[in-house]
MMTF fields as JSON, N, C-alpha, C and O atoms, coordinates in Angstrom:
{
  "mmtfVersion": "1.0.0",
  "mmtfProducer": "UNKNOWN",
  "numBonds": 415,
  "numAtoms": 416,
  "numGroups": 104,
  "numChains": 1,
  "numModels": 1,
  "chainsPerModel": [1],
  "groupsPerChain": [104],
  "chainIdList": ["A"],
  "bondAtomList": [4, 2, 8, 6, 12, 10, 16, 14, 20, 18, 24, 22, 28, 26, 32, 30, 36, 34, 40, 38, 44, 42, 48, 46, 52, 50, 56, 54, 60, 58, 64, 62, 68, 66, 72, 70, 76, 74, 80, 78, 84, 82, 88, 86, 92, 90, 96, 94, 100, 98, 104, 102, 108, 106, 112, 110, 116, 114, 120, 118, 124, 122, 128, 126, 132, 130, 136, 134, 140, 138, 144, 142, 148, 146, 152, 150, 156, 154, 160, 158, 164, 162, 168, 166, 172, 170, 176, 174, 180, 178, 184, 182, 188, 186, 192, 190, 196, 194, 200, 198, 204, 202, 208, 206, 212, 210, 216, 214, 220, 218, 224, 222, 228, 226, 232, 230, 236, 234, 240, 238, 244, 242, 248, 246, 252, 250, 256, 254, 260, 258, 264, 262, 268, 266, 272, 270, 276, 274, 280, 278, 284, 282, 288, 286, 292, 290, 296, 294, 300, 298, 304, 302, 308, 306, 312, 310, 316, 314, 320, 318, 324, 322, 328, 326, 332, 330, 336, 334, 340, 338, 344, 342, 348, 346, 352, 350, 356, 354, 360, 358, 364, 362, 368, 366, 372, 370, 376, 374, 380, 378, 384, 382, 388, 386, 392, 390, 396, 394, 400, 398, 404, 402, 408, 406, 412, 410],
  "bondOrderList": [1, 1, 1, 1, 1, 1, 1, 1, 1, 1, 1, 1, 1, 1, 1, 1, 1, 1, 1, 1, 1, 1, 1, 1, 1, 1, 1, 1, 1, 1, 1, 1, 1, 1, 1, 1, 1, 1, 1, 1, 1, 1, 1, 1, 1, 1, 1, 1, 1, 1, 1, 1, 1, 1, 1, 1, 1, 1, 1, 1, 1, 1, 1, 1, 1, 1, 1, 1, 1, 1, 1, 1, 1, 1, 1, 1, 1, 1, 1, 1, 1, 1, 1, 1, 1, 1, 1, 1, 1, 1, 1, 1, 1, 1, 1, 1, 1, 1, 1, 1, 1, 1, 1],
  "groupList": [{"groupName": "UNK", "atomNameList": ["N", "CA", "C", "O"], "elementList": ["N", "C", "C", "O"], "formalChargeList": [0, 0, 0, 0], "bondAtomList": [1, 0, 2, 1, 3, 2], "bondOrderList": [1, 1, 2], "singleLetterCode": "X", "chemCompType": "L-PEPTIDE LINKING"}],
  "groupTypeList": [0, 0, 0, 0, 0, 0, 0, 0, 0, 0, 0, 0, 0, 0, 0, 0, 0, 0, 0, 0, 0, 0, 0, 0, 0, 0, 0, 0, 0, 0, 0, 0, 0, 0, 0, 0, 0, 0, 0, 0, 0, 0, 0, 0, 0, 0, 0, 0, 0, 0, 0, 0, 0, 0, 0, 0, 0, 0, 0, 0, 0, 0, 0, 0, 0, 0, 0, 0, 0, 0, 0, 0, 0, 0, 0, 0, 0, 0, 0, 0, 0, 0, 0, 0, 0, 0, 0, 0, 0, 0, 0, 0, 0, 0, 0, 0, 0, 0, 0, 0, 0, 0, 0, 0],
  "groupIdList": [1, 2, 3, 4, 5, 6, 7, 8, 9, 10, 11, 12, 13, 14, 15, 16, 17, 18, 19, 20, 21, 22, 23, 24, 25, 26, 27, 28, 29, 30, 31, 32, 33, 34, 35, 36, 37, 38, 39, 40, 41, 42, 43, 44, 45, 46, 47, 48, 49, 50, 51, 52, 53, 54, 55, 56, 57, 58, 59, 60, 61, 62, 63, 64, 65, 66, 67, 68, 69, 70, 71, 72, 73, 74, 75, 76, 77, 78, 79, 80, 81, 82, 83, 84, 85, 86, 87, 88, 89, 90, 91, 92, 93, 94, 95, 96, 97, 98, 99, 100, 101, 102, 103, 104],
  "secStructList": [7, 2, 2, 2, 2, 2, 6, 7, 1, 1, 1, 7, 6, 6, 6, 6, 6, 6, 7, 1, 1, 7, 1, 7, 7, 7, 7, 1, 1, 7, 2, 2, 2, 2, 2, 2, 2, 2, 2, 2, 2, 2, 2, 2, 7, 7, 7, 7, 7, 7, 7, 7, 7, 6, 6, 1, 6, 6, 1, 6, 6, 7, 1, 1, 1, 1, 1, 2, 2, 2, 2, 2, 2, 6, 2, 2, 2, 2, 2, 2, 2, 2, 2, 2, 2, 2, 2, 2, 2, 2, 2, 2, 2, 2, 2, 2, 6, 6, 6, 6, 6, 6, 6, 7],
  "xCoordList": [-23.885, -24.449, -24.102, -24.957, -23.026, -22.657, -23.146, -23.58, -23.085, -24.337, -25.331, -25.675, -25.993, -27.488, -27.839, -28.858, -26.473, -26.46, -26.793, -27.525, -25.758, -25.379, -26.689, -26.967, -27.695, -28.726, -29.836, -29.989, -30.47, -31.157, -32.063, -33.139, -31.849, -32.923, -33.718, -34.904, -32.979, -34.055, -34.663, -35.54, -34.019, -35.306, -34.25, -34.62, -32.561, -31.843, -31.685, -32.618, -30.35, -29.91, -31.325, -31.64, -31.801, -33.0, -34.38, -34.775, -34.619, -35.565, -34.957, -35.777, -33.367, -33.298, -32.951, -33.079, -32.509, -32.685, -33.618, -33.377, -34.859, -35.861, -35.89, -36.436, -35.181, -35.128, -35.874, -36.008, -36.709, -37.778, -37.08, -37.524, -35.684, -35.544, -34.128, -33.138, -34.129, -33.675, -33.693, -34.715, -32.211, -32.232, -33.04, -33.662, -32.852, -33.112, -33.699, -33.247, -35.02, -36.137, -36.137, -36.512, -35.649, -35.55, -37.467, -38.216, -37.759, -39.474, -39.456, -38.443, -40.282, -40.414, -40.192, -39.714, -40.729, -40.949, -39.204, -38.565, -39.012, -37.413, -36.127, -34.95, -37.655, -36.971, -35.654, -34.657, -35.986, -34.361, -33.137, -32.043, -33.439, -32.28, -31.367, -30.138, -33.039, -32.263, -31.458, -30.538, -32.037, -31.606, -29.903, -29.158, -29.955, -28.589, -27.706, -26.54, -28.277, -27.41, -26.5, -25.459, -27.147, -26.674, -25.913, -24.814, -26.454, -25.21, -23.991, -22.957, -24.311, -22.897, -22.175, -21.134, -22.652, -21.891, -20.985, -19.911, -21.771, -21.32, -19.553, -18.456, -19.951, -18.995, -17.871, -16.78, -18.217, -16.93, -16.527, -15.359, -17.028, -16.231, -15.035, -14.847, -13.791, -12.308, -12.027, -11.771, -11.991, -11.62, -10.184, -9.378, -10.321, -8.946, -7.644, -7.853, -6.259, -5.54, -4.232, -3.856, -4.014, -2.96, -1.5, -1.416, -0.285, 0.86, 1.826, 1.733, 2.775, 2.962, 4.944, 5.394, 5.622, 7.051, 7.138, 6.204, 8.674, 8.865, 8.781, 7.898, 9.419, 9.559, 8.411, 8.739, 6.981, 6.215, 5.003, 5.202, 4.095, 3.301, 2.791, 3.242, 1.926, 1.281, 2.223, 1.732, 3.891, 4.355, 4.552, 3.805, 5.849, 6.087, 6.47, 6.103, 7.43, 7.668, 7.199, 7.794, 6.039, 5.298, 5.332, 4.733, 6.287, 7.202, 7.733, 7.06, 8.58, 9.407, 9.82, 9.531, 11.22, 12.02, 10.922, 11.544, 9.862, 9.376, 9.535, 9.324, 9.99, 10.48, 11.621, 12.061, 12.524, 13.894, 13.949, 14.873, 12.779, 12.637, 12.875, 13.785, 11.726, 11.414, 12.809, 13.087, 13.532, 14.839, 16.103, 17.071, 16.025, 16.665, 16.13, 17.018, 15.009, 14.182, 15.496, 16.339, 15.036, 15.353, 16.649, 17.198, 17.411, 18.845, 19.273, 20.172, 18.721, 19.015, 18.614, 19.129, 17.352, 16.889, 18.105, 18.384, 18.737, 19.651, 20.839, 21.124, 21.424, 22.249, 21.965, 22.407, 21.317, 20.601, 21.202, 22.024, 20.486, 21.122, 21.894, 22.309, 22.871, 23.924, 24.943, 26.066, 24.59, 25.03, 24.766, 25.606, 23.619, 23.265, 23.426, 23.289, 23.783, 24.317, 25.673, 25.884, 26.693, 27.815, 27.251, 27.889, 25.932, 26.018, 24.984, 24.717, 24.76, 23.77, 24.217, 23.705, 25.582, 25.749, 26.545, 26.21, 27.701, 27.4, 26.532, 26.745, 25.023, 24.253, 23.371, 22.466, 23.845, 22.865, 24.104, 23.839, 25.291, 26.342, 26.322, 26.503, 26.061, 25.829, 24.744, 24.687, 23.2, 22.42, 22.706, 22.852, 22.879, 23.428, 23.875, 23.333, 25.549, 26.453, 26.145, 26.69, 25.248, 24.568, 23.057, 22.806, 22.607, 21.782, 22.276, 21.55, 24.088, 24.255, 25.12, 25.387, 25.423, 25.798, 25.045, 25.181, 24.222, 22.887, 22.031, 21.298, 22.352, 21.777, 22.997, 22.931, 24.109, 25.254, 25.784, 26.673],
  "yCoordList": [11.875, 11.053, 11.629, 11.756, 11.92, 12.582, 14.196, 14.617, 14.849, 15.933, 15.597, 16.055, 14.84, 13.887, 13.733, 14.106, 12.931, 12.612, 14.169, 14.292, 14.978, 16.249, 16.957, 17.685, 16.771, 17.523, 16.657, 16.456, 16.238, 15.385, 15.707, 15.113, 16.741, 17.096, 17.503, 17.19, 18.776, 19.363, 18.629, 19.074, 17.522, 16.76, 16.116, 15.238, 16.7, 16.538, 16.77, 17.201, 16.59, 17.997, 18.264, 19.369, 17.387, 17.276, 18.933, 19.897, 18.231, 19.369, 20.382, 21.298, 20.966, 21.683, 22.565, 23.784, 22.012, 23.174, 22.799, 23.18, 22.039, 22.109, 21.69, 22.356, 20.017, 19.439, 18.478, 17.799, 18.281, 16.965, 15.841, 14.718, 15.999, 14.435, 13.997, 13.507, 14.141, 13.269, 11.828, 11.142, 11.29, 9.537, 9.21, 8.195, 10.368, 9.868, 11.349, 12.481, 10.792, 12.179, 11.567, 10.395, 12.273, 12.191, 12.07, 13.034, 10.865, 11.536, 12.268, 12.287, 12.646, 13.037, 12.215, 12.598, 10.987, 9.917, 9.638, 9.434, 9.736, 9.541, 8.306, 8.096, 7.468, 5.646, 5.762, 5.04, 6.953, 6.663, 7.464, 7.413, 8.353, 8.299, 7.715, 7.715, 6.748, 5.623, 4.532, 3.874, 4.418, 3.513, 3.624, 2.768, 5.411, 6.189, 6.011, 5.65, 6.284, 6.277, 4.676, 4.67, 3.814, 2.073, 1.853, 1.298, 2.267, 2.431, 2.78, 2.215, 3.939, 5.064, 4.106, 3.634, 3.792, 3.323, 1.994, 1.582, 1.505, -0.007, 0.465, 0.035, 1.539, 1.483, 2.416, 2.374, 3.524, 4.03, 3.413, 3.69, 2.541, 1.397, 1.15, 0.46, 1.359, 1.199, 0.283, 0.722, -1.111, -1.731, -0.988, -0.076, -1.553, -1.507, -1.814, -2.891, -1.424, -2.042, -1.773, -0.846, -2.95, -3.637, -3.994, -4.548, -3.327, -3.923, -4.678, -4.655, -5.347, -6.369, -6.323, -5.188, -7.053, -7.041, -8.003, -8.729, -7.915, -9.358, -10.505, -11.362, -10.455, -12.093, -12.249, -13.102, -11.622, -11.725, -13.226, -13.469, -13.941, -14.646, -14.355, -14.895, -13.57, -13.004, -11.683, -11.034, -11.573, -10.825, -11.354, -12.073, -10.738, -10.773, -12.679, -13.462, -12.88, -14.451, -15.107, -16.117, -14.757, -15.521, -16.355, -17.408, -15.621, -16.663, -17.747, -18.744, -18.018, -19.011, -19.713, -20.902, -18.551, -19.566, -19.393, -19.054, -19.601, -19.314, -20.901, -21.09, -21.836, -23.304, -23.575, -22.898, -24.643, -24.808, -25.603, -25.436, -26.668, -27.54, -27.043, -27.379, -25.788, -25.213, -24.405, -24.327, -23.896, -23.43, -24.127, -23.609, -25.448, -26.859, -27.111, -27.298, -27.154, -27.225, -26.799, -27.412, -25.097, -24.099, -24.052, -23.462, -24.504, -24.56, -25.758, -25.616, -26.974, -28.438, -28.237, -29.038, -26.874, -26.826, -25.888, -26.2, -24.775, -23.961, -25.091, -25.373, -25.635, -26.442, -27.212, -26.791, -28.153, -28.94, -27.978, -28.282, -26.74, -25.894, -25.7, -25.734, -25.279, -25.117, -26.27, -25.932, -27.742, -28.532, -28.425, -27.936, -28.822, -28.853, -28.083, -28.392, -26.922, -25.479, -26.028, -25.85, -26.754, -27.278, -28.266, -28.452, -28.929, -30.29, -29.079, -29.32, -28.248, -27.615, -26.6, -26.267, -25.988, -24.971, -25.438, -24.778, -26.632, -26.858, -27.382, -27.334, -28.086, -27.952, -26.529, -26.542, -25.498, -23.913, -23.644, -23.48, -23.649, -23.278, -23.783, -22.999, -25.351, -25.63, -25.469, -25.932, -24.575, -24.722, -23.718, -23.678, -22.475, -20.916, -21.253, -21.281, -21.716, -21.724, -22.617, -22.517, -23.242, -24.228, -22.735, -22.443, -22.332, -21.381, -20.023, -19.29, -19.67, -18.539, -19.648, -19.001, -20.384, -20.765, -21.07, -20.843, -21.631, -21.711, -20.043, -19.987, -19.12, -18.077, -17.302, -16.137, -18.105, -16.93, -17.836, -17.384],
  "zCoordList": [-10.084, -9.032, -7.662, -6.786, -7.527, -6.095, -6.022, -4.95, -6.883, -6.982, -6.535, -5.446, -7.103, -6.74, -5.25, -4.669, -4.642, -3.723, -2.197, -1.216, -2.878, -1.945, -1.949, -0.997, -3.156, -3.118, -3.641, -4.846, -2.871, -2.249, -1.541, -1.606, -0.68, 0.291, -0.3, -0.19, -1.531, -2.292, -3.668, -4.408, -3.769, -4.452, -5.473, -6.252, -5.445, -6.897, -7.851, -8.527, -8.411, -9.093, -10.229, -10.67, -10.438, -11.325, -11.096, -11.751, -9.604, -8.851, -8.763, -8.693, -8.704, -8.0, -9.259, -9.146, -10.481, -11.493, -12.328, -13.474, -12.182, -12.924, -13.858, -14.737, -14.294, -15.455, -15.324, -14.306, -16.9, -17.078, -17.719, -17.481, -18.779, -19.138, -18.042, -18.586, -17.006, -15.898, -15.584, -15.62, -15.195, -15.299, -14.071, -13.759, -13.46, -11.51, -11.177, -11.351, -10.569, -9.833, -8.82, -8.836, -7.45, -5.697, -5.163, -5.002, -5.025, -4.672, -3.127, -2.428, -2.872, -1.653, -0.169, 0.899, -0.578, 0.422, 0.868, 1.901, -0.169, 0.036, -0.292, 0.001, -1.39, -1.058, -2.157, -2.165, -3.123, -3.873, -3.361, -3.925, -2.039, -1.246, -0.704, -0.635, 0.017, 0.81, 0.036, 0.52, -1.497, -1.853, -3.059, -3.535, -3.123, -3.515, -2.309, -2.467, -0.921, -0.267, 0.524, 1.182, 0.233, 0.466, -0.835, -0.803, -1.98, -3.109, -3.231, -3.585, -2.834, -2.423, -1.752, -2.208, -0.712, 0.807, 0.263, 0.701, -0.793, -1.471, -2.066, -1.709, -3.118, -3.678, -3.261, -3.829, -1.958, -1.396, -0.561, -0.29, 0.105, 1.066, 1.054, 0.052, 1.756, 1.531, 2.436, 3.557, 2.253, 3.139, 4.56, 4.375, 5.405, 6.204, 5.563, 5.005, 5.302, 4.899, 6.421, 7.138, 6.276, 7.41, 6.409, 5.312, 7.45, 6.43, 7.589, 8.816, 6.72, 7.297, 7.317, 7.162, 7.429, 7.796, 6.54, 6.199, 5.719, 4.111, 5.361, 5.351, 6.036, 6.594, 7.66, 8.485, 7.952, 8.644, 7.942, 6.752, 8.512, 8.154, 6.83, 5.82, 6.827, 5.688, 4.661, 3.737, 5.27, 4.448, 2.911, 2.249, 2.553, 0.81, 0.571, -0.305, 1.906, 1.356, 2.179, 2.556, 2.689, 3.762, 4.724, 4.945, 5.404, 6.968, 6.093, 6.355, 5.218, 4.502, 5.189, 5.324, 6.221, 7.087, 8.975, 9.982, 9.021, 10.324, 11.341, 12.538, 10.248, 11.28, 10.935, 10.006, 11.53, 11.442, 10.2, 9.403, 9.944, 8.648, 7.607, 6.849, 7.367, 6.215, 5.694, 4.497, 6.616, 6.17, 5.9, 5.344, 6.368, 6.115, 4.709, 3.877, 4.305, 2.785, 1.699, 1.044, 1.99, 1.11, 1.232, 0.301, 2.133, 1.883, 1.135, 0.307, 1.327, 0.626, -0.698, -1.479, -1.523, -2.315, -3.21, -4.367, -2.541, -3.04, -3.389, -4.553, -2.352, -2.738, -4.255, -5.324, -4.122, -5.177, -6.461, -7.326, -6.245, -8.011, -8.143, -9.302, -6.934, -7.109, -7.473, -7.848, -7.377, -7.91, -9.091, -9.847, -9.529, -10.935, -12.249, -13.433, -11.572, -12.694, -13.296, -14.495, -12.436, -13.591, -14.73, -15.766, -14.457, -15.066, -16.409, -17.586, -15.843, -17.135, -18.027, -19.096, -17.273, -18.239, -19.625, -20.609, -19.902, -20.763, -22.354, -23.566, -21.004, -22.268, -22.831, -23.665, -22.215, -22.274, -23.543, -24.734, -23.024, -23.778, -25.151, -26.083, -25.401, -26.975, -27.575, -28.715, -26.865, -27.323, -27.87, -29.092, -26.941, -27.914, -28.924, -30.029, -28.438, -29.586, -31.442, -32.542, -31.002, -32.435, -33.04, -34.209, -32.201, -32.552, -33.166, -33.837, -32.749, -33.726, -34.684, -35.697, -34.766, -36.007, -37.098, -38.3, -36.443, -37.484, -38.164, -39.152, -37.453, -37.892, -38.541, -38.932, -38.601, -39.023, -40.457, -41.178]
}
């Protein structure tokens, strides 16, 4: 196809080495140029890419702490587990410990 494209003027790769069972014949007028070349354009299109800072708006954690609240949140939220990890690790602890006994 990008062969096709590069040679074109002369009619494609079709015309230009003289083959009859061809998917695509370039006519003269030119409309499957125009219409190879809005194709092309479709699918090499590379958008812009913009990068960004982790703690920026649109970075990795997406302005998390960018208000005083939201970091009041995530600290009352850390806390919170960190309470709760004593009240849980003994039930993690007997779930193991009943699961290799049962397999042993």
């Amino acid at each position: 196809l990008a062969l096709d494209y590069l040679l074109a003027a002369e009619g494609g790769v079709c015309e230009k080495f003289n083959l009859t069972n061809c998917c695509l014949q370039i006519n003269p007028v030119g409309k499957v140029v125009a219409d190879l070349t809005t194709e092309l354009r479709k699918v090499i299109h590379v958008p812009v890419q913009t990068w960004h800072g982790i703690m920026d708006n649109d970075g990795f954690l997406g302005g998390i702490f960018s208000s005083w609240k939201q970091a009041v949140f995530m600290a009352g939220m850390a806390l919170l587990g960190l309470l709760l990890l004593p009240c849980l690790m003994p039930i993690i602890r007997n779930a193991i410990q009943s699961t290799v006994e049962n397999v042993v």
